[in-house]
C-alpha positions as CSV (number, residue, x, y, z in Angstrom):
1,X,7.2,-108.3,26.0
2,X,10.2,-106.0,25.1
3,X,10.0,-102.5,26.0
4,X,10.9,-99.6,23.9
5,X,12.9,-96.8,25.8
6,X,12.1,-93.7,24.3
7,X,14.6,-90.9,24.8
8,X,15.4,-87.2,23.4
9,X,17.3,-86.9,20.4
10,X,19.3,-84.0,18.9
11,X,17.8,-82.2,15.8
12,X,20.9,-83.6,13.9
13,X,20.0,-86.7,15.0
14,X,16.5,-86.1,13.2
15,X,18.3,-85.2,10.6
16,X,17.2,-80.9,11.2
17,X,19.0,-78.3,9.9
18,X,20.2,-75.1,12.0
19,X,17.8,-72.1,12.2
20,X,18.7,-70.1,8.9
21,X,18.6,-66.7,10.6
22,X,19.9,-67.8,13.9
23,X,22.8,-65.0,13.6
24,X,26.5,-66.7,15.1
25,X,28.3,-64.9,17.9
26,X,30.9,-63.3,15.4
27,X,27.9,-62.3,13.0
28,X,26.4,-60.9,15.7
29,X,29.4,-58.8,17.1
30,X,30.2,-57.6,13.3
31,X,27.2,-56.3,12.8
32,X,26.9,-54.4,16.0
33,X,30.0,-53.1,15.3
34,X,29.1,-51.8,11.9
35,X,26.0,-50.5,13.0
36,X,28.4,-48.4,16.3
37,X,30.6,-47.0,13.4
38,X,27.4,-45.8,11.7
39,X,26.2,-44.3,14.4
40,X,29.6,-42.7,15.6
41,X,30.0,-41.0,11.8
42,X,26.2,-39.7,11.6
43,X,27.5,-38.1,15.5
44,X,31.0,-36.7,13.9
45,X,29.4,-35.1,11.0
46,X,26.8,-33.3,13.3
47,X,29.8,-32.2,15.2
48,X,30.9,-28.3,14.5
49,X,34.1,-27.1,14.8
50,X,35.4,-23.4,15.2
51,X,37.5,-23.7,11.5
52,X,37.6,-22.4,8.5
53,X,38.3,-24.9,5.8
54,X,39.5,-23.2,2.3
55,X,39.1,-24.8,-1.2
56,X,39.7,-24.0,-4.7
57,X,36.4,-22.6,-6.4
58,X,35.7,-22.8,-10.2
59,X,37.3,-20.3,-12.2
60,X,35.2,-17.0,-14.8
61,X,36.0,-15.6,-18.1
62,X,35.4,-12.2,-17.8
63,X,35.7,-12.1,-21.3
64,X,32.1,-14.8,-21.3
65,X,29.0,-14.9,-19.2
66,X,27.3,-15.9,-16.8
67,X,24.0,-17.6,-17.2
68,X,23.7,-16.1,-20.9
69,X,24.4,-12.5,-19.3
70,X,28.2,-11.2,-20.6
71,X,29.9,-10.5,-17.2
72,X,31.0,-7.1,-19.4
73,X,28.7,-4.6,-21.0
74,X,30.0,-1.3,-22.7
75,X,27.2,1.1,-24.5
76,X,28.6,4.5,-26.1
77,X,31.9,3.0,-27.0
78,X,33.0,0.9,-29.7
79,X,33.8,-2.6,-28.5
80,X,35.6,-5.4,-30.5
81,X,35.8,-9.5,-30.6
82,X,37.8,-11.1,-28.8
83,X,38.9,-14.9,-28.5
84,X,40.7,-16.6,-25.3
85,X,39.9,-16.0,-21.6
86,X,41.0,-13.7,-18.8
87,X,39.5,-16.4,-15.5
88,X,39.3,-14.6,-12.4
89,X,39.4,-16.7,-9.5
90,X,37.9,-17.9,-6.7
91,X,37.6,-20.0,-3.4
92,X,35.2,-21.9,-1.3
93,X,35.0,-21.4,2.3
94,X,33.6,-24.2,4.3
95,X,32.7,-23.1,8.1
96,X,32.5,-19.3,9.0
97,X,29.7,-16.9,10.7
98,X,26.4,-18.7,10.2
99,X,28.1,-22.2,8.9
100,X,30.3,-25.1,10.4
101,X,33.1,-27.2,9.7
102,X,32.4,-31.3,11.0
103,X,34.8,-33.4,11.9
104,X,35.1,-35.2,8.0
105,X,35.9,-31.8,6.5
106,X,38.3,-31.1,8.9
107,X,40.0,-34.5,8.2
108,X,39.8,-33.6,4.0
109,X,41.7,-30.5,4.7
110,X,44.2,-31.9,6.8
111,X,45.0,-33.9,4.2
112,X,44.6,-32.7,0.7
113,X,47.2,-30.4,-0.4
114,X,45.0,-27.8,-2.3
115,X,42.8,-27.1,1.0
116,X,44.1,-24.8,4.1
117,X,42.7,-25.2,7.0
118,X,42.6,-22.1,9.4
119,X,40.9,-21.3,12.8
120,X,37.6,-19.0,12.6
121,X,38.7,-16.4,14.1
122,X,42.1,-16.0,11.5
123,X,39.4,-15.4,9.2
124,X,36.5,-13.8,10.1
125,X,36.4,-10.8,13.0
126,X,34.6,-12.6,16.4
127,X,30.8,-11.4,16.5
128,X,30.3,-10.9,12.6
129,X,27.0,-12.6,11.6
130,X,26.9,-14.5,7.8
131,X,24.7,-10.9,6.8
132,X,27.8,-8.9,7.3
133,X,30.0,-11.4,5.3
134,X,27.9,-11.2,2.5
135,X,27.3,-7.1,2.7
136,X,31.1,-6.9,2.7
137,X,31.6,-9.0,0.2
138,X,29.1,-7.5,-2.1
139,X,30.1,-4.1,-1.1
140,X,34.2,-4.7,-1.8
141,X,33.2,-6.4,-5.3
142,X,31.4,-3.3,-6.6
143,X,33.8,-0.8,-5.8
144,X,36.5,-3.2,-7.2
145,X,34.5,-2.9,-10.5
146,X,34.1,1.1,-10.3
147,X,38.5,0.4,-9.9
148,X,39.0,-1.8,-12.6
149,X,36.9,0.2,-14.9
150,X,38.6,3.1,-13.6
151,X,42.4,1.5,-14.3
152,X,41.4,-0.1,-17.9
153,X,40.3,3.4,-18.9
154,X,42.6,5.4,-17.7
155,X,44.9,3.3,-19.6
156,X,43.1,3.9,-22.7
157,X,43.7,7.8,-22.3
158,X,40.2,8.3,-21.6
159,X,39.2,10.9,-19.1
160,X,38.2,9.8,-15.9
161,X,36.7,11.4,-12.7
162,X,37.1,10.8,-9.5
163,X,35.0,11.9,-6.7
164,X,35.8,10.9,-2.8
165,X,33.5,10.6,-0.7
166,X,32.5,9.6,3.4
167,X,31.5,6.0,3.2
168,X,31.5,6.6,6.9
169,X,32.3,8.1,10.2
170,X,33.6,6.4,13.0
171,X,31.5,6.7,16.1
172,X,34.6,8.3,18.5
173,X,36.1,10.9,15.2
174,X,36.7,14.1,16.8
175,X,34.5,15.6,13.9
176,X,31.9,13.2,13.9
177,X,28.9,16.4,14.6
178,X,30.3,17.9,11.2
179,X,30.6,15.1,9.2
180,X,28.3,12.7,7.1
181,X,28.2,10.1,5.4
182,X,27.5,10.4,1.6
183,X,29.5,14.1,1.9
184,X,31.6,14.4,-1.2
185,X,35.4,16.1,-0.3
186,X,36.1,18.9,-2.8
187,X,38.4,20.8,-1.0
188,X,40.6,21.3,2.0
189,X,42.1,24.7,3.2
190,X,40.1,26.2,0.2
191,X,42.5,24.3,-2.3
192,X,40.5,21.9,-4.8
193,X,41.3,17.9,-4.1
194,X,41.5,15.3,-7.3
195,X,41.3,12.4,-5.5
196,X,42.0,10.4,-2.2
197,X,45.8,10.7,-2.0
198,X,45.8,14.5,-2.3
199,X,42.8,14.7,0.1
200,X,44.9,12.3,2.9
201,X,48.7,14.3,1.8
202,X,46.5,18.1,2.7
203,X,44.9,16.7,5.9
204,X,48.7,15.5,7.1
205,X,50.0,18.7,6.7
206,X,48.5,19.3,9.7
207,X,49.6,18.6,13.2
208,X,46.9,15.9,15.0
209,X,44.6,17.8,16.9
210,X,44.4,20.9,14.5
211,X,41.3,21.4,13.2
212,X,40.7,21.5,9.0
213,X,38.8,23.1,6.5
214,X,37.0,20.9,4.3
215,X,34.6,22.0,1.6
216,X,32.0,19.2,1.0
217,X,29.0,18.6,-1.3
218,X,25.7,17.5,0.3
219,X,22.7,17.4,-1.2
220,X,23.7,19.4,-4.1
221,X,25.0,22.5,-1.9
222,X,28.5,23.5,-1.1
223,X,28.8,23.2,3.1
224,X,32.3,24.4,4.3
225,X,33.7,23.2,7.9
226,X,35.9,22.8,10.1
227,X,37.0,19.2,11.4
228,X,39.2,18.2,14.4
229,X,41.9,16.0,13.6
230,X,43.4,13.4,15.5
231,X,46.3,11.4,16.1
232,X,46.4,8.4,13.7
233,X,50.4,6.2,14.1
234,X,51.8,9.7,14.2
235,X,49.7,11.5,11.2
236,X,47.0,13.6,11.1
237,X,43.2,11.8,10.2
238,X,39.9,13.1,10.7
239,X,38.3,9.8,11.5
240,X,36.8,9.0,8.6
241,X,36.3,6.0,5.9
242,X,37.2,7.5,2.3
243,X,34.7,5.7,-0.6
244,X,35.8,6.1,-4.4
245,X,33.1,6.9,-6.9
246,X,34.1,7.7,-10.5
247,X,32.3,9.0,-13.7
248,X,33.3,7.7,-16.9
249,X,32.7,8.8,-20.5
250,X,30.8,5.7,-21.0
251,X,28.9,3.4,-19.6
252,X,31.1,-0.1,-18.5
253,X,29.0,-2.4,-16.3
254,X,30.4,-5.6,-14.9
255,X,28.5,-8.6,-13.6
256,X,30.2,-11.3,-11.1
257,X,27.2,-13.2,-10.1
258,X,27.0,-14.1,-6.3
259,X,30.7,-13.7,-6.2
260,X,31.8,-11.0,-3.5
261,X,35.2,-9.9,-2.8
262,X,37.8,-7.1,-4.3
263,X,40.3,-9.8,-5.5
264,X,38.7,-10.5,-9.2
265,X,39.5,-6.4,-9.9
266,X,42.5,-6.7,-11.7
267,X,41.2,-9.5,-14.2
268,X,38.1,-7.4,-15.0
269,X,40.4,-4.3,-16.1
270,X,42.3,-7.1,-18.0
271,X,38.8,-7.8,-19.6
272,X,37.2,-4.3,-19.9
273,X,40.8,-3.2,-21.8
274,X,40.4,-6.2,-24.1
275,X,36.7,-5.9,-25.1
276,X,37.6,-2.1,-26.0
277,X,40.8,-2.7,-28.3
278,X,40.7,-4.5,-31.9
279,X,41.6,-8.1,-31.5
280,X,42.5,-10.6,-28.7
281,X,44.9,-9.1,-26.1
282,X,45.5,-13.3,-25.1
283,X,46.4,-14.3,-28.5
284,X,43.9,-17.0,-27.8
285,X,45.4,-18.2,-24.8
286,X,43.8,-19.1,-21.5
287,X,45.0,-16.8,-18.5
288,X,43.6,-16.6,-15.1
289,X,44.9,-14.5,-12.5
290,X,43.7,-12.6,-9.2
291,X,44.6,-9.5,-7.2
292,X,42.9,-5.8,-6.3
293,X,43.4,-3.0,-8.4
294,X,43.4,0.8,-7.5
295,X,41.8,3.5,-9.9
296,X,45.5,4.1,-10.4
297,X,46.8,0.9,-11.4
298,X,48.3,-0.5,-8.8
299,X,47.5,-4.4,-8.4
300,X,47.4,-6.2,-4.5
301,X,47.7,-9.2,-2.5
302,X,45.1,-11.4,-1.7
303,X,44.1,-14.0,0.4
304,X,43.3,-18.0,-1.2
305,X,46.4,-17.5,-3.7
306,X,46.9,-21.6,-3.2
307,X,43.6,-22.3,-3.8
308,X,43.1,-20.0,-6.8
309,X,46.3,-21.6,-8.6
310,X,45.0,-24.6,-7.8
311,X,41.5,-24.1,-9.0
312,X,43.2,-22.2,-12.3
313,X,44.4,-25.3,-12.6
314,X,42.0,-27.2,-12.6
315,X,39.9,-25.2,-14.8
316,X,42.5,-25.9,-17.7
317,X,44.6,-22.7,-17.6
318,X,48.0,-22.0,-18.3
319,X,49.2,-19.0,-17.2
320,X,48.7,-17.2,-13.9
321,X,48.6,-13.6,-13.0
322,X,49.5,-13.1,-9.1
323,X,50.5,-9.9,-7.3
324,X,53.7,-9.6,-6.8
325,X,53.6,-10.1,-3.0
326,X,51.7,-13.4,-3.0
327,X,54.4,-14.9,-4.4
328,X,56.1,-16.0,-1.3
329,X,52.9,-17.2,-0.5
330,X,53.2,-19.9,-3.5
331,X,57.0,-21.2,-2.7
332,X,56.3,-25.1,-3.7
333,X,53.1,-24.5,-4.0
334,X,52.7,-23.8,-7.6
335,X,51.0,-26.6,-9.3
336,X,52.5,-28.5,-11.9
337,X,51.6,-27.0,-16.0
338,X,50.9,-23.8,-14.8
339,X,53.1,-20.6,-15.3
340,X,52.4,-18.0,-12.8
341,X,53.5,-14.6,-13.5
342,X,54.3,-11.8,-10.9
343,X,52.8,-8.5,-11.5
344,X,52.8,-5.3,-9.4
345,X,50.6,-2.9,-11.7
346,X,48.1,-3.1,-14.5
347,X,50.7,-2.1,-16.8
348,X,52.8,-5.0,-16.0
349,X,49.7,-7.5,-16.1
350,X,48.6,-5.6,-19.7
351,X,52.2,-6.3,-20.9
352,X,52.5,-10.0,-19.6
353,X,49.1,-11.0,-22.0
354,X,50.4,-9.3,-24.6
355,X,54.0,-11.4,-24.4
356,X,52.1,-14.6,-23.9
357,X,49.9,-13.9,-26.7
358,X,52.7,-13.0,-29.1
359,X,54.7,-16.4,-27.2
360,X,57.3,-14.0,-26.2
361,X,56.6,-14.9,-22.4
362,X,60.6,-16.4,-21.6
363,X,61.4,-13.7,-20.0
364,X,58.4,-12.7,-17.9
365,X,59.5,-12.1,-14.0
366,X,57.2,-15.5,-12.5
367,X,56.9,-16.0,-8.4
368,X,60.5,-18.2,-8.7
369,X,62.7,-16.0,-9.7
């Protein structure tokens, strides 16, 4: 009788296939390391850095609205139709008091050449909460408006005044017990005062340390006193912050939206000075532009100018208005299709729309030459 020996054989040799999800060792290692590099991005982008990562922000007509409200409104004044734009600009902060770069938006800004990348404290003062940040901002944006309206009516011959006034008193001012905030300054060494400058050029005719007479307004009475100066790089202050407020022969109100900021002041005097003369100022054209204005005129630096070309740019404009010291600011920087103009006073800005509408612009001064 023959015997059978029975031994173990392989599943191939049954003819079995492998285990379908029976991962291999490479398999295995891949997808661990995928699931690692998951892991280690969801880590990085929880990561906050002390930075400050600035981008181009979308660009406003002043001469349009904003969420079907016109961003300028004149009542008691003729006002006319217009066609073109006057963009202010703006920028995007990423990071700051009560926000937070990661590690990915650092990376962006390294590398794209419309984004700046600075540290916090460049920016922002140390200790300032994301409350204060917007308060300023708010606050710098309105009296840039009460400027602009200021500067584009004064340049329309219309009669202006302007009252000054103690936006605040610094805690160690040798006057401090006499002074208040909300005082209006009519008057110093019983000669009337017009307006900031005259009120600082009669307080610096004194030596620091001798006391002035100011004549102030509060609450509708006439208060006269005498306030201590003090030393201030060689000149006479009384250790005070001077606010602006103007009336106006008409009513001008201006609307920015949640933008904050003084830099958008010279484009809405641009605007306000357009929507009260016949016809378009821009011929049609799109202009942006950016920089502060003074009640008098005079236009200033800002900070973002890379960004705001950039995002004029973007935003389909040709031309560009920028202060006349931001220009150094722009060396190879300017992007390509866009003209930026250098301007120094509303005047000059006024005049530069005017050439560019009438396609006379060959000759305008621009940040290369």
């Amino acid at each position: 009788m023959r015997r059978r020996t029975r031994g173990h054989r392989s599943p191939e040799a049954l003819g079995a296939h492998p285990d379908p999800y029976q991962l291999s060792r490479r398999a295995t290692v891949t997808l661990a390391g995928f699931f690692l590099a998951i892991a280690a991005a969801a880590v990085l982008s929880m990561v906050s850095l002390p930075y400050v990562v600035r981008q181009p922000g979308p660009i406003v007509d002043t001469l349009g609205d904003i969420g079907g409200t016109k961003l300028i409104t004149v009542k008691g004044a003729q006002t006319y139709e217009t066609s073109g734009s006057l963009d202010f600009t703006t920028i995007r902060d990423l990071g700051g008091p009560g926000d937070s770069v990661n590690v990915w938006e650092l990376l962006w800004g390294a590398v794209d050449p419309d984004t700046e990348v600075f540290h916090e404290e460049e920016v922002y003062p140390p200790g300032l909460t994301s409350k204060q940040v917007e308060e300023e901002g708010a606050a710098q944006m309105i009296d840039s408006q009460q400027e602009a309206i200021a500067a584009a009516l004064k340049a329309l011959g219309k009669p202006v005044k302007e009252r000054v006034t103690i936006a605040s008193v610094a805690e160690d001012a040798p006057s401090a017990a006499v002074l208040e905030k909300g005082d209006e300054i009519v008057g110093v060494d019983g000669t009337a005062i017009a307006g900031a400058d005259e009120l600082r050029a009669a307080i610096q005719k004194h030596r620091p340390g001798d006391p002035v007479a100011l004549e102030l307004r509060r609450d509708g009475k006439t208060v006269e006193v005498s306030a201590k100066t003090r030393d201030s790089d060689g000149k006479a202050t009384v250790g005070v912050f001077l606010g602006r407020e103007f009336d106006f022969p008409f009513s001008v109100q201006v609307e920015a939206g949640h933008v904050g900021g003084p830099s958008a002041g010279m484009m809405f005097a641009l605007g306000i000075y357009d929507t009260l003369t016949p016809g378009a100022m821009t011929g049609g054209q799109e202009i942006a532009g950016t920089g502060t204005i003074t009640a008098d005129g005079e236009v200033g630096p800002i900070g973002g100018i890379r960004q705001k070309v950039a995002g004029a740019r973007d935003g389909g404009a040709d031309w560009f208005l920028a202060p006349a010291p931001n220009c150094e600011d722009l060396a190879g920087h300017v992007p390509d299709g866009l003209r930026v103009v250098r301007v120094s006073t509303f005047d000059e800005a006024r005049e530069a729309v005017q050439a560019i509408a009438a396609k006379k612009a060959d000759d305008l001064p621009t940040c290369s030459t």
